[in-house]
N, C-alpha and C positions, 0 to 999 in steps of 0.2 A: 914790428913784424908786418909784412906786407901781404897782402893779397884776404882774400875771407877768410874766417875761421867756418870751421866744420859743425855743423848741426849735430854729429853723433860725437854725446856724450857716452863713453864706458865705464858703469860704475861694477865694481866687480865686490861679489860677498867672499866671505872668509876659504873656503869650500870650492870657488871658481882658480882662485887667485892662486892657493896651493898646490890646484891641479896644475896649472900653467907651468906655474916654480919646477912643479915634480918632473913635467916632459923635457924642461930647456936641463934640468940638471941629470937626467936618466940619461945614458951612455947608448942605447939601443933605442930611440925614441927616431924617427924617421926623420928627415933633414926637411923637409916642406911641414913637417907639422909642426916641429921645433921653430920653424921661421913664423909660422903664423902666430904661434901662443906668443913669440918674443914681439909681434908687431902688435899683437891685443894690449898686453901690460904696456908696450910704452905709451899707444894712447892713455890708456887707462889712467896712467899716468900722468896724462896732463903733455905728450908732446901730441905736434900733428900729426896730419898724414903724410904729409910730404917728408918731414922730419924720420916720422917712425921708417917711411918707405927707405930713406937713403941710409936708416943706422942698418936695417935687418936687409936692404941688396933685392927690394922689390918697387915695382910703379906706383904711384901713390895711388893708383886705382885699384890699383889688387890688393891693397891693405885697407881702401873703404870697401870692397867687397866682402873682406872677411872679416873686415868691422861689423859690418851689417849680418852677416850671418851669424855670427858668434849673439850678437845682442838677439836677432831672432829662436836662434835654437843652443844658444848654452853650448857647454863645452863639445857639444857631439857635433855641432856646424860646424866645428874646422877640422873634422877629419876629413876625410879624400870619400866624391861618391862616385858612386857603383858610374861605371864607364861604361857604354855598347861598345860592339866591336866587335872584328873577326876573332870566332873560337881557335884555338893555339891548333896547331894542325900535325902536332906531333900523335903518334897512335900510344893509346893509354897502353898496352899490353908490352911495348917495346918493339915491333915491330917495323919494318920498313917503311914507308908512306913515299908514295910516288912525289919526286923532287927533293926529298931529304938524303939523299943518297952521302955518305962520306962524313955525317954528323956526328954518329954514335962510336965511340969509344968501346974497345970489348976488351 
């Protein structure tokens, strides 16, 4: 095998491991959360990053990032956080809003 091996070991207890199992095999489980649980077990597992990165279709940076998150904050680091950003500009009541002209279906 060439190049370094990875300083992050993931060792997972009984309780992490199931949960992972549970999102990659749940049918309605979000497609980026399901890639992250599947990129934690194969380290876990003893592949690398780069390995884990090319089997689950991510950079091998974005699977030590969620290496490292997962090992800092357990199963809740690999869900998705809260984002800023423009509030949706549709009007809560159903109403027109200036520029949304032709959206709404009646």
């Amino acid at each position: 095998m060439r190049g370094r091996r990875s300083a992050l070991k993931v060792e997972l207890d009984e309780q992490d491991k199931a949960q992972l199992v549970r999102w990659l095999r749940a049918q309605n489980t979000p497609f980026g959360l399901a890639r992250r649980a599947w990129a934690v077990l194969l380290v876990a597992g003893g592949q690398s990053l780069a390995g884990a990165g090319r089997q689950v279709g991510m950079a091998e940076r974005h699977v030590r990032k969620w290496v490292r998150r997962f090992m800092q904050q357990g199963v809740a680091g690999l869900s998705d956080a809260h984002r800023s950003g423009r509030p949706p500009v549709f009007s809560p009541r159903g109403g027109s809003v200036f520029g949304q002209d032709g959206l709404r279906i009646t």
